[in-house]
ChimeraX commands (.cxc) that place a marker at each C-alpha (Angstrom):
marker #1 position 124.88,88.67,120.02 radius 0.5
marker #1 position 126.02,92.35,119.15 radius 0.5
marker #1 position 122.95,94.65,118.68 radius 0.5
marker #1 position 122.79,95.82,114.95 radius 0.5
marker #1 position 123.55,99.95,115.28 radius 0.5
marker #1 position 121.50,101.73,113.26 radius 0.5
marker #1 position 121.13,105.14,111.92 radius 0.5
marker #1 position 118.22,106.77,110.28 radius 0.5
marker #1 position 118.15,109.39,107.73 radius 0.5
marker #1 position 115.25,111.61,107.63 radius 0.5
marker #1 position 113.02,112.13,110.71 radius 0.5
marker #1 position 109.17,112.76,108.76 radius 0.5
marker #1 position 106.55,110.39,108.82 radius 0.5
marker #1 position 108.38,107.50,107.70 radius 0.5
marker #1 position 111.92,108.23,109.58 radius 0.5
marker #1 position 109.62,108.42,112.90 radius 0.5
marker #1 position 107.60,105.61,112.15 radius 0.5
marker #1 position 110.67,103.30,112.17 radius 0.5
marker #1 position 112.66,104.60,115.08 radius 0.5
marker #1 position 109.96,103.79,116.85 radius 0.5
marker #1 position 109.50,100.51,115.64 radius 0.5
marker #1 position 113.35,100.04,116.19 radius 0.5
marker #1 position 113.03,101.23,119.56 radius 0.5
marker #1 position 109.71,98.81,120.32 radius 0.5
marker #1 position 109.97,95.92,118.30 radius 0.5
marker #1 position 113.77,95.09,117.96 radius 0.5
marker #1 position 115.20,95.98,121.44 radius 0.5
marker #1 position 117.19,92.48,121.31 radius 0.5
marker #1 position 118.30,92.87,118.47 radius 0.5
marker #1 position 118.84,96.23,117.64 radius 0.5
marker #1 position 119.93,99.74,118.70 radius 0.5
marker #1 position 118.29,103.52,117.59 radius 0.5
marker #1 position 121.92,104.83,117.61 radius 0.5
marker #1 position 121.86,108.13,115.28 radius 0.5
marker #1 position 119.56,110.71,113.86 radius 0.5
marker #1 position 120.23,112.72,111.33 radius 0.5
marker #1 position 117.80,115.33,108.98 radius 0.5
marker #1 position 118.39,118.76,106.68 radius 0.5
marker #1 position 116.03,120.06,109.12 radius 0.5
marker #1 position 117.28,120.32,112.58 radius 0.5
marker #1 position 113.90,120.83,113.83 radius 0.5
marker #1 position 112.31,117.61,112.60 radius 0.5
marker #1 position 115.31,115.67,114.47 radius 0.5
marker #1 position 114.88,117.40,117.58 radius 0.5
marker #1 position 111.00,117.18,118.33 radius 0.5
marker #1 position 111.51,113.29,116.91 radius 0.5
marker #1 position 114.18,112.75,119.89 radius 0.5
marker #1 position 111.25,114.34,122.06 radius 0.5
marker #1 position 108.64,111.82,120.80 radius 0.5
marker #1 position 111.34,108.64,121.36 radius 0.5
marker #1 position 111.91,106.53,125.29 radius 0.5
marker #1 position 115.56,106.94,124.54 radius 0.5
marker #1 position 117.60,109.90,123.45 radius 0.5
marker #1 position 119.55,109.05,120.19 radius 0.5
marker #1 position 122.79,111.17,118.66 radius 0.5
marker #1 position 121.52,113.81,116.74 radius 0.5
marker #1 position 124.25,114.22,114.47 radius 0.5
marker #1 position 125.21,117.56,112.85 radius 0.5
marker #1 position 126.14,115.50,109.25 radius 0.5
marker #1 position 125.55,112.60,107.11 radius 0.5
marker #1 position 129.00,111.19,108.20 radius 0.5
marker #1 position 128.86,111.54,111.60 radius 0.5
marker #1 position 125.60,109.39,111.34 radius 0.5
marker #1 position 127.15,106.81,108.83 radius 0.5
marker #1 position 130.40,106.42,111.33 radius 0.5
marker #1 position 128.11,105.32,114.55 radius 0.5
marker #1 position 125.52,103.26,112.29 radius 0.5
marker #1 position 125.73,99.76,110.97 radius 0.5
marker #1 position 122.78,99.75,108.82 radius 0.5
marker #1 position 122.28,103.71,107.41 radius 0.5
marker #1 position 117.84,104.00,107.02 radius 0.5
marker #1 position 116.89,106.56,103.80 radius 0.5
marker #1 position 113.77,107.90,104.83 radius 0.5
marker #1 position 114.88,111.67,103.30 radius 0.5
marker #1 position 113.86,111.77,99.96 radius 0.5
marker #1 position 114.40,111.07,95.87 radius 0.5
marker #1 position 116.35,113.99,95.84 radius 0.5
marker #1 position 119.23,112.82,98.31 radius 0.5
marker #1 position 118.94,109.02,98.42 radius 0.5
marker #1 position 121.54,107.93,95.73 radius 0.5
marker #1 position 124.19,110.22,98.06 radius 0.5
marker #1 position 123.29,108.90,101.25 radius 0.5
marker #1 position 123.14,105.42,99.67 radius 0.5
marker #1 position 126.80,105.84,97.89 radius 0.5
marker #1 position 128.06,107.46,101.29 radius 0.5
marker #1 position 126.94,104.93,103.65 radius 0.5
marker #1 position 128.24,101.90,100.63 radius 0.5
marker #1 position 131.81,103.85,100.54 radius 0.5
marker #1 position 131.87,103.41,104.47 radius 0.5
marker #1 position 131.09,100.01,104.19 radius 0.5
marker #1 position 127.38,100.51,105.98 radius 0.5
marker #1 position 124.53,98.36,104.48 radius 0.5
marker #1 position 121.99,100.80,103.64 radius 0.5
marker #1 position 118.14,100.45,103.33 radius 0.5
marker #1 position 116.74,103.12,100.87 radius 0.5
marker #1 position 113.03,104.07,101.38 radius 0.5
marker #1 position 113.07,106.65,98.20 radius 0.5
marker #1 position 113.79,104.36,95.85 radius 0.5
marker #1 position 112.59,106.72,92.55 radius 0.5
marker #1 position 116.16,108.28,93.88 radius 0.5
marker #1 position 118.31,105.38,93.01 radius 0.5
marker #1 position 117.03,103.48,89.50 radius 0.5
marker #1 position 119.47,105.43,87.06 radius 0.5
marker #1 position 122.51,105.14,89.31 radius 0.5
marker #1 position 121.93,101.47,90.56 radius 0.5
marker #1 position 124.42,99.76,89.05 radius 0.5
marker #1 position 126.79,101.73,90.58 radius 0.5
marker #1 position 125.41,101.22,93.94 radius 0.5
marker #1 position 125.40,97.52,93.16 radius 0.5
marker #1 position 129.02,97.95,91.82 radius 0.5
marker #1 position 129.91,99.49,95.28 radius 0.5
marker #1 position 127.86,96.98,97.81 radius 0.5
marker #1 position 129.71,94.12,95.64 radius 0.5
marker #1 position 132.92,95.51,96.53 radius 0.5
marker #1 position 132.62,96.32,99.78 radius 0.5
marker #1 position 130.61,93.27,100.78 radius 0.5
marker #1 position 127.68,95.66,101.68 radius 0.5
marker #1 position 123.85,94.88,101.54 radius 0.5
marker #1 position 121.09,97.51,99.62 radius 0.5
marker #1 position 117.58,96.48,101.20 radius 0.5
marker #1 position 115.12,98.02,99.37 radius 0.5
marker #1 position 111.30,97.34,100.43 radius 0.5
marker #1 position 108.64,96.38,98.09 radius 0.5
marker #1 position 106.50,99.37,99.91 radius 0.5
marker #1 position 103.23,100.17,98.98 radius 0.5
marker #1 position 102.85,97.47,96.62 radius 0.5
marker #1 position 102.08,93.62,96.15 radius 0.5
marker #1 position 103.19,91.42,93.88 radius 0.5
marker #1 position 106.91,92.03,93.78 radius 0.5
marker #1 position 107.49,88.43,95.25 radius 0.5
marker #1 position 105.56,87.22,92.31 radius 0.5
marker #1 position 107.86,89.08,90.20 radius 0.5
marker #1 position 111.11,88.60,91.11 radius 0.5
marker #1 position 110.21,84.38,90.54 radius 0.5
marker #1 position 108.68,85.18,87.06 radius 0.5
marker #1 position 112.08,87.10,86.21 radius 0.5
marker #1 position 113.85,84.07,86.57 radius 0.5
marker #1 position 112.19,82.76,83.54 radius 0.5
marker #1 position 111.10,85.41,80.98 radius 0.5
marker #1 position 108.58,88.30,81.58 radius 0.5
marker #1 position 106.75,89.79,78.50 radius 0.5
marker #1 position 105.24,92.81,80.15 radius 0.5
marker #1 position 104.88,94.89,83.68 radius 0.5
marker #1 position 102.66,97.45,83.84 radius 0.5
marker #1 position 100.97,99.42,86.87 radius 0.5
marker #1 position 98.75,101.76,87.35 radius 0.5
marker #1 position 98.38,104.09,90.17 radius 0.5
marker #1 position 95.50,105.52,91.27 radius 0.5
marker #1 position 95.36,108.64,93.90 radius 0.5
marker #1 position 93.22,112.05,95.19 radius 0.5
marker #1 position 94.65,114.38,93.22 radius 0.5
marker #1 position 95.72,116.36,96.94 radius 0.5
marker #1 position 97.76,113.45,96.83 radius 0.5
marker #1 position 99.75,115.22,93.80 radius 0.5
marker #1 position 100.26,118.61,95.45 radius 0.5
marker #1 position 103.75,120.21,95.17 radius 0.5
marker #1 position 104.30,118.03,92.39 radius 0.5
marker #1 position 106.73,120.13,89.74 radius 0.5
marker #1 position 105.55,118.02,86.47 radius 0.5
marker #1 position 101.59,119.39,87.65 radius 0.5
marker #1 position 102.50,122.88,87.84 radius 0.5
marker #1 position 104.74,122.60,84.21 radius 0.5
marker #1 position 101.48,120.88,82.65 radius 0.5
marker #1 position 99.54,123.75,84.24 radius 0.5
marker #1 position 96.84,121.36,85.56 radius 0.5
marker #1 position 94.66,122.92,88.34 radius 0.5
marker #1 position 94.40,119.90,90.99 radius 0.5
marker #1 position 91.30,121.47,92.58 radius 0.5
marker #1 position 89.35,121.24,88.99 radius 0.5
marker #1 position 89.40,117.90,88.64 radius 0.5
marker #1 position 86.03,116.30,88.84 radius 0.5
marker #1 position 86.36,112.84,87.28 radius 0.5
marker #1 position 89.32,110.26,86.74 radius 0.5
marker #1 position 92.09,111.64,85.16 radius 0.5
marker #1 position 95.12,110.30,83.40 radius 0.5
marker #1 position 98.23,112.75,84.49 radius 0.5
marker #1 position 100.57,110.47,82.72 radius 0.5
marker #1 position 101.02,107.71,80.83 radius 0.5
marker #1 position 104.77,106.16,79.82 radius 0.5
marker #1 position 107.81,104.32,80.89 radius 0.5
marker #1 position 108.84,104.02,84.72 radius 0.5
marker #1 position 112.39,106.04,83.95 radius 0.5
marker #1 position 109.70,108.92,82.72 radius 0.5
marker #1 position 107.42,108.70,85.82 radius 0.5
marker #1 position 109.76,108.58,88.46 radius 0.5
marker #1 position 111.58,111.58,86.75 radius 0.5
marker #1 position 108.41,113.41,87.38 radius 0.5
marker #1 position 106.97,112.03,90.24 radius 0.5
marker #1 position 109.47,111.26,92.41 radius 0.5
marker #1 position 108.13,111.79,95.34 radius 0.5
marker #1 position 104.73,109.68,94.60 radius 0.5
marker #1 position 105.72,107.04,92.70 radius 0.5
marker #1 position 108.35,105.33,94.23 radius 0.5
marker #1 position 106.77,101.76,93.67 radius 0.5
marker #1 position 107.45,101.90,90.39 radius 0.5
marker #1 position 110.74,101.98,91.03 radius 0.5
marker #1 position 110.88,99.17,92.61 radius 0.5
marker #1 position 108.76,97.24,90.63 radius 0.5
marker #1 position 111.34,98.22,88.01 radius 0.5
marker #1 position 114.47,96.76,89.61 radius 0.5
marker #1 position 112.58,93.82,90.37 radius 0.5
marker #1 position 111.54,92.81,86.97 radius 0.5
marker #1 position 111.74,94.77,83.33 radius 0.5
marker #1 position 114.12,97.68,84.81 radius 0.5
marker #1 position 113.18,101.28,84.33 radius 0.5
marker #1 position 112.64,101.87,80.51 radius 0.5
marker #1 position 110.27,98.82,79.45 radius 0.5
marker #1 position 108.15,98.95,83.11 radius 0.5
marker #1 position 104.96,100.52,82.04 radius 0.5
marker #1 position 103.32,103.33,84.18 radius 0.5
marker #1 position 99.75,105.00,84.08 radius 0.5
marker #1 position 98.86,107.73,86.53 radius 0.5
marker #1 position 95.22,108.67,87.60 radius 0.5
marker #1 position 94.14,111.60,89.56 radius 0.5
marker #1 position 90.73,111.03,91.16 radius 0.5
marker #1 position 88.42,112.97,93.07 radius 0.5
marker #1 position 86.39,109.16,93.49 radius 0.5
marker #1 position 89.35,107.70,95.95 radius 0.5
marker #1 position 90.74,108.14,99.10 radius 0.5
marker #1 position 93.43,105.59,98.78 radius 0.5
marker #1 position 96.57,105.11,96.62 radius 0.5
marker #1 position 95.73,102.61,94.97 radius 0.5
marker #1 position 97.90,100.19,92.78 radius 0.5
marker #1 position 97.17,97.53,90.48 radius 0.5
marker #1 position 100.04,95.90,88.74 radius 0.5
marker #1 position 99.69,93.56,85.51 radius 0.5
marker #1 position 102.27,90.83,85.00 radius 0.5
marker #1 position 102.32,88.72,81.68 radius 0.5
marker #1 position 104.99,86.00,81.90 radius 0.5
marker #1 position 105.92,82.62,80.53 radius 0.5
marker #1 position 105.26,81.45,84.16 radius 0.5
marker #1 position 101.91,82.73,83.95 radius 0.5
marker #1 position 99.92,85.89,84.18 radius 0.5
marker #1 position 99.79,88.28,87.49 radius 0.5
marker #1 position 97.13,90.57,88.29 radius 0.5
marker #1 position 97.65,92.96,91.76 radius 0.5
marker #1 position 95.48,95.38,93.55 radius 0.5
marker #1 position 96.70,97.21,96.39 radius 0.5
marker #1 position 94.72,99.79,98.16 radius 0.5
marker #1 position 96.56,101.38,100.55 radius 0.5
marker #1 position 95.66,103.53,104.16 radius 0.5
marker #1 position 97.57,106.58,103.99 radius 0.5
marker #1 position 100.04,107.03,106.35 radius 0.5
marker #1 position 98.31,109.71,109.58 radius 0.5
marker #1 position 100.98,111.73,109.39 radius 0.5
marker #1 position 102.09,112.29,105.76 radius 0.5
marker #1 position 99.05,111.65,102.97 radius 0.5
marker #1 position 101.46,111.23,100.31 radius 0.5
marker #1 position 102.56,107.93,101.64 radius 0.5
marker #1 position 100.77,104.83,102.92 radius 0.5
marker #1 position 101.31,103.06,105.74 radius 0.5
marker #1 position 102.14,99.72,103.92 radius 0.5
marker #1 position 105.34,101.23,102.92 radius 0.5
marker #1 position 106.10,101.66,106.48 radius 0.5
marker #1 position 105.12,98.04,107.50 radius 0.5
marker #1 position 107.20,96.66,104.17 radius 0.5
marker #1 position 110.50,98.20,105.80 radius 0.5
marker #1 position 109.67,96.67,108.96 radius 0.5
marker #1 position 109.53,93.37,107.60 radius 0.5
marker #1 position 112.57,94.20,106.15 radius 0.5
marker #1 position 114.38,94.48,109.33 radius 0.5
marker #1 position 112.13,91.53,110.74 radius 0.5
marker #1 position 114.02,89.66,107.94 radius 0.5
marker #1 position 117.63,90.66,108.89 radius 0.5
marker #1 position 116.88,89.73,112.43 radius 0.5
marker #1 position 114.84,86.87,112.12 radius 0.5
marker #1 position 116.16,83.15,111.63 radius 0.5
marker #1 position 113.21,82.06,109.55 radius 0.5
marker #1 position 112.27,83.81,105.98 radius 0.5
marker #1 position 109.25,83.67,104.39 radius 0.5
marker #1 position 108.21,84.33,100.72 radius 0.5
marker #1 position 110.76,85.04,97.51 radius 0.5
marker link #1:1,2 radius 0.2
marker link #1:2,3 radius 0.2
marker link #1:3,4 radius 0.2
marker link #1:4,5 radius 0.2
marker link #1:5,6 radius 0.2
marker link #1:6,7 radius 0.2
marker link #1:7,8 radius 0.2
marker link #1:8,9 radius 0.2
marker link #1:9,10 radius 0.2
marker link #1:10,11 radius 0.2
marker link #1:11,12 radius 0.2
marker link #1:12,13 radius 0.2
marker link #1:13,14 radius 0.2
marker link #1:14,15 radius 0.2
marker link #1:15,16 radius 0.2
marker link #1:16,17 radius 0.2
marker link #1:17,18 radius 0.2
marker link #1:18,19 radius 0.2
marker link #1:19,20 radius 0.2
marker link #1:20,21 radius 0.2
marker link #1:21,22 radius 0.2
marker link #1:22,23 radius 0.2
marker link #1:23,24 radius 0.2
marker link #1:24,25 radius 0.2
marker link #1:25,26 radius 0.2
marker link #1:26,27 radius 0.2
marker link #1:27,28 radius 0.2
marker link #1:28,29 radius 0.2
marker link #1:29,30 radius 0.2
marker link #1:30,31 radius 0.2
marker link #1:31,32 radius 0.2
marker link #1:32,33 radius 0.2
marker link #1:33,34 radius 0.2
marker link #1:34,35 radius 0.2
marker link #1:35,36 radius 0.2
marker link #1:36,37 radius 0.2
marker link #1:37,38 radius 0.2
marker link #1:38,39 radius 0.2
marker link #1:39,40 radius 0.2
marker link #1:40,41 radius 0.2
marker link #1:41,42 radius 0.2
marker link #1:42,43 radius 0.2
marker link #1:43,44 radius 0.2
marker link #1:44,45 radius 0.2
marker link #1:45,46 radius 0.2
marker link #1:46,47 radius 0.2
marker link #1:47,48 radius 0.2
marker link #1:48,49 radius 0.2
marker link #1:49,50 radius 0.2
marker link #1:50,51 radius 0.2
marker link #1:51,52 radius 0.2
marker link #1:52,53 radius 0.2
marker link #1:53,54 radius 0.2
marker link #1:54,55 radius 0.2
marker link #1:55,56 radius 0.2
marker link #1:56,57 radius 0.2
marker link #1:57,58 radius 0.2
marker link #1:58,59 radius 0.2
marker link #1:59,60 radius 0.2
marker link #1:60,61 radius 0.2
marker link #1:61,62 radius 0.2
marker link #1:62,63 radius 0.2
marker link #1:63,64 radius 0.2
marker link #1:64,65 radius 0.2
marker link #1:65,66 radius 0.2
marker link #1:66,67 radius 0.2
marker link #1:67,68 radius 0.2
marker link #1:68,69 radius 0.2
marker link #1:69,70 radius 0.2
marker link #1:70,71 radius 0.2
marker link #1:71,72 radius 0.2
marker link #1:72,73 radius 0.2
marker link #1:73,74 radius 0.2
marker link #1:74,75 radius 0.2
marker link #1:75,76 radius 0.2
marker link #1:76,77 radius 0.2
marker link #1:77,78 radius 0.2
marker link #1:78,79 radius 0.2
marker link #1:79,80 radius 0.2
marker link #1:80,81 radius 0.2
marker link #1:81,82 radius 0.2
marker link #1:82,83 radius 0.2
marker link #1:83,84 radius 0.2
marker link #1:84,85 radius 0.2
marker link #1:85,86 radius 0.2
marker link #1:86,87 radius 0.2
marker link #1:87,88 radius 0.2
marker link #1:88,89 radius 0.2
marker link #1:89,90 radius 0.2
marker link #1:90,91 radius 0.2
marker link #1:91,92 radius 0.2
marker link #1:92,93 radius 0.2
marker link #1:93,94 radius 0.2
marker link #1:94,95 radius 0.2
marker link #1:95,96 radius 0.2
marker link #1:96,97 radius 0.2
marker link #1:97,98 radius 0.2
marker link #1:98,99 radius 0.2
marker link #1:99,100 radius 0.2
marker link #1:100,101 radius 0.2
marker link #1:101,102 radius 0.2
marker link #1:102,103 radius 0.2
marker link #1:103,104 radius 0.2
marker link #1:104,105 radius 0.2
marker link #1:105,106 radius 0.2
marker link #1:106,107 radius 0.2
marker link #1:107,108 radius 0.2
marker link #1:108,109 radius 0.2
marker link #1:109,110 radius 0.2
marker link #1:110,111 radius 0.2
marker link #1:111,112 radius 0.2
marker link #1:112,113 radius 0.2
marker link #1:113,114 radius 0.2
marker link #1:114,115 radius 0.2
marker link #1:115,116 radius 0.2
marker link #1:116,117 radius 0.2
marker link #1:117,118 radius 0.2
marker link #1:118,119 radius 0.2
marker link #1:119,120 radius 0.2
marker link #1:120,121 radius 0.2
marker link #1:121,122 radius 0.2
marker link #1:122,123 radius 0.2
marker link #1:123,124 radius 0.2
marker link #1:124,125 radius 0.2
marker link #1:125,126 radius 0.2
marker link #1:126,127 radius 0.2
marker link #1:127,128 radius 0.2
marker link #1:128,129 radius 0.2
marker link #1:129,130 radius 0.2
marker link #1:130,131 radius 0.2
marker link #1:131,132 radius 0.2
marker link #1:132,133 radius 0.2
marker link #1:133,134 radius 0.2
marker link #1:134,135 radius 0.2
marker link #1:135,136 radius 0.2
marker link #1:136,137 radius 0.2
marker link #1:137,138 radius 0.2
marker link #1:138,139 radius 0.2
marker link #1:139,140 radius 0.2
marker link #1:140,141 radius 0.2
marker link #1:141,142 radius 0.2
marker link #1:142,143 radius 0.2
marker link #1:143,144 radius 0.2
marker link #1:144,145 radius 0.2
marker link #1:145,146 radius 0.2
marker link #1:146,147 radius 0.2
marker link #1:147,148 radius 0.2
marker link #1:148,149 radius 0.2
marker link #1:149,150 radius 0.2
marker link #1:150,151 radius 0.2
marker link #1:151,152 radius 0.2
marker link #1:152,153 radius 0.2
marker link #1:153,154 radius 0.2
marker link #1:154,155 radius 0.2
marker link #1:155,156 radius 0.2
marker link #1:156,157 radius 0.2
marker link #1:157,158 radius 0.2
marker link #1:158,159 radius 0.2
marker link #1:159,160 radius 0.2
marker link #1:160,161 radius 0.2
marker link #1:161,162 radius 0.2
marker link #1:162,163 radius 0.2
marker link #1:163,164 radius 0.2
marker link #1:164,165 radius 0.2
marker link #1:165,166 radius 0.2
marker link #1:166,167 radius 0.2
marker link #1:167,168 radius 0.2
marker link #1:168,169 radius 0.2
marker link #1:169,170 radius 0.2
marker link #1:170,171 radius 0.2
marker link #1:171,172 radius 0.2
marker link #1:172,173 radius 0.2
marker link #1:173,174 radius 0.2
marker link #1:174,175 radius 0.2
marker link #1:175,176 radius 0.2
marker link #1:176,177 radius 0.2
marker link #1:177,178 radius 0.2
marker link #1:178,179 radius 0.2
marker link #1:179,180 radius 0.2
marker link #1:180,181 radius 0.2
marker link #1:181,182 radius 0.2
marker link #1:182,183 radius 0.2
marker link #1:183,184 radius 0.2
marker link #1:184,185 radius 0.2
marker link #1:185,186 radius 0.2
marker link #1:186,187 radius 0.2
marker link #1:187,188 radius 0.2
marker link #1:188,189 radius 0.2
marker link #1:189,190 radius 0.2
marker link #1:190,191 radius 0.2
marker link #1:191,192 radius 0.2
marker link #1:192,193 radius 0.2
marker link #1:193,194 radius 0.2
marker link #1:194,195 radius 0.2
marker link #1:195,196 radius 0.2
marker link #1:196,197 radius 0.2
marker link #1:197,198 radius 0.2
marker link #1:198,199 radius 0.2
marker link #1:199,200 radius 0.2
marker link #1:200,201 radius 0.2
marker link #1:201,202 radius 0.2
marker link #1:202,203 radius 0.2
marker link #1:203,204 radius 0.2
marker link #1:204,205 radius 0.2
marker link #1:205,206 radius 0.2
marker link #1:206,207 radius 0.2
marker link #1:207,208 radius 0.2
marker link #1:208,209 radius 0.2
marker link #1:209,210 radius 0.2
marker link #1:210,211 radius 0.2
marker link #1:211,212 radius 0.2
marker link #1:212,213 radius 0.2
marker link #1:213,214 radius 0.2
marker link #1:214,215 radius 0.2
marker link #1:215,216 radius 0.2
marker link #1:216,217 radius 0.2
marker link #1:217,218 radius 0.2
marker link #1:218,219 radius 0.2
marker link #1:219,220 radius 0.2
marker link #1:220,221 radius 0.2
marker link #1:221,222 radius 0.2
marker link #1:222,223 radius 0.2
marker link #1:223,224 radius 0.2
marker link #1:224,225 radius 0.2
marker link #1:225,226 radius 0.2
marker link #1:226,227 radius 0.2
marker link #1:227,228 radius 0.2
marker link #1:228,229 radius 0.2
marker link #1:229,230 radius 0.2
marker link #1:230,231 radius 0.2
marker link #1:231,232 radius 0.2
marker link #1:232,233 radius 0.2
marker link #1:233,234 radius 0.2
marker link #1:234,235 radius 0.2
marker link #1:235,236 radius 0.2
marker link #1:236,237 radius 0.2
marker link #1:237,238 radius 0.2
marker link #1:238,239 radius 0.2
marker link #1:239,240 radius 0.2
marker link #1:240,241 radius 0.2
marker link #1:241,242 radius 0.2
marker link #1:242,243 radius 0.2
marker link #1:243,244 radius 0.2
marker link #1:244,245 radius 0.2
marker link #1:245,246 radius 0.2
marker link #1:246,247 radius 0.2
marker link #1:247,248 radius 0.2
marker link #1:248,249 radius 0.2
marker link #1:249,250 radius 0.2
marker link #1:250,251 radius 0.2
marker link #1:251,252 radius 0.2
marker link #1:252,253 radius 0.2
marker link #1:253,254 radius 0.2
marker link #1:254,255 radius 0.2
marker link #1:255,256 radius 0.2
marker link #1:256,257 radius 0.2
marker link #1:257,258 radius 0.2
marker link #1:258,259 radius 0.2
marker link #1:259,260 radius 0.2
marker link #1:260,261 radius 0.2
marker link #1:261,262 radius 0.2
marker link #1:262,263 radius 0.2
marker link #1:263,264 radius 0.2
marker link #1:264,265 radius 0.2
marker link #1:265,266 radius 0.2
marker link #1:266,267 radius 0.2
marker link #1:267,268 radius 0.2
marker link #1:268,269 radius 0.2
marker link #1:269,270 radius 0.2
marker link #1:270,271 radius 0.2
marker link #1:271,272 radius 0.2
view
């Protein structure tokens, strides 16, 4: 069997996480073939970290050209191009920052259908999407979730700074939004990504509901999801380790796009 090639995109905490899962876990099936981030630096000390040496390449392209499957672990900001890029090259693509992607998904899907390409997108740092995607088949009344993290866990953020809320003041539980998930992943792109996908798996983006809570309490993200459904009602909690290197994302995420590839490669599949 031909080892799958694949190329990541983005080579932070996530990006690194997976090449070396690549590189440890899927040596029959798969190859690390390309590397590729905005910051030259990140690529090169990953390369150091990694057994084998991988193509740093100098563009998106040259990366999409070696790579069978193209890996978004960049960001919301550049995931609908790199997706669209590696779909117009006929590369399945796996998209990590998936708050990038919910307005322009139909054309994504649009593209994949034509080209007979795949879009994996993990459920991440969430539980219940399974449960979801089943209870879609039949009729779901309402989605909401509800994330929970330290409000460190919101620095940078551009919607905190615009409310003028002073992260280091809050004592209690706070509510730093409240709305739809096309709202929320507008302003927290970077944090919220599992509403995203929690969106394309059930209600899409405008009638997912989404609460955000800053709290001092917690040093988790945590998630809990409500599901009412004609199959039934669905109550999640998820809370998540943060990932060692990067505090604004859990490890979970990281395991979910394992899995992911586990499920490509793997003869048996488990779950919805």
């Amino acid at each position: 069997m031909n080892k799958l090639n694949i190329g990541i995109v983005g080579c932070g905490a996530i990006g690194g996480s997976l090449a070396k899962a690549i590189i440890k876990d899927f040596a029959k099936e798969a190859r690390l073939t390309a590397l590729y981030d905005i910051d030259t630096l990140k690529s090169a000390m990953l390369v150091k970290k990694l057994k084998i040496r991988p193509i740093v390449s100098i563009d998106l392209g040259g990366l999409i050209r070696r790579s069978d499957l193209i890996i978004e672990a960049a960001s919301a900001k550049s995931s609908f191009a790199i997706a669209k890029s590696a779909l117009a090259l006929k590369k399945n693509v796996m998209v990590m920052s998936v708050g990038g992607i919910v307005q322009g998904f139909n054309l994504l899907s649009k593209l994949a259908f034509k080209n007979n390409r795949k879009i994996y997108i993990p459920s991440g740092a969430i539980s219940g999407v399974d449960a979801l995607k089943a209870a879609s088949i039949g009729r779901v009344k309402n989605v909401t979730i509800t994330t929970t993290k330290n409000p460190l866990g919101f620095k940078g953020v551009s919607y905190i700074k615009d409310k003028g809320i002073d992260l280091s003041r809050i004592k209690k539980d706070t509510i730093l939004f409240s709305g739809s998930a096309k709202d929320a992943v507008r302003y927290f792109s970077q944090n919220i990504n599992v509403a995203a996908v929690l969106s394309l798996a059930g209600l899409g983006i405008n009638k997912t509901n989404v609460k955000i809570i800053a709290s001092p309490q917690v040093s988790k993200n945590i998630h809990e999801i409500k599901i009412e459904s004609h199959a039934g009602n669905i109550f999640t909690r998820t809370e998540n380790i943060l990932h060692p290197d990067n505090p604004k994302t859990s490890y979970l995420a990281v395991l979910s796009a394992i899995a992911v590839l586990k499920r490509i490669f793997k003869p048996v599949v488990i779950g919805t």
